[in-house]
Steps between C-alpha positions, in 0.01 A plus 500: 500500500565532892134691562330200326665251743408699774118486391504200413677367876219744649212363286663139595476553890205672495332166339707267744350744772142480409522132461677435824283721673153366339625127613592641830193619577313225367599256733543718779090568464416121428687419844312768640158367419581107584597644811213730514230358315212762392189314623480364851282272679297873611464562147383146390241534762354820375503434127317170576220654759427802231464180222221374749718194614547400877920494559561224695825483640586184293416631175734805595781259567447311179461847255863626673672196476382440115626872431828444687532158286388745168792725575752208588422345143537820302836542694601148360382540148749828464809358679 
């Protein structure tokens, strides 16, 4: 009876662990990419000359700050 509490406490923690550690890292890598966002203005520049449009400086501004706005609302909608 004592060995199947002691799997049962190990098979116990090492769920709690996994869990903890799967949430952990989640948010730790959705911090890291609000802070650090994949595309930057360089990027958005590129993508759009190779699709055969002219970047102007104002559409750049207006494509960043509707994907910042895109990440802020899927932040909301999980909270």
């Amino acid at each position: 009876m004592d060995i199947l509490w002691v799997v049962l406490i190990a098979f116990g923690t090492l769920v709690a662990g996994l869990l903890l550690g799967f949430f952990i890292a989640r948010k730790t890598m959705m911090s890291y990419l609000k802070k650090n966002p994949p595309i930057n203005e360089q990027m958005l520049r590129t993508m759009m000359m190779q699709m055969g449009q002219k970047p102007s400086q104002k559409k750049i501004n207006q494509m960043m700050k509707a994907m910042s706005q895109q990440m802020d609302n899927d932040d909301k909608k999980k909270k």
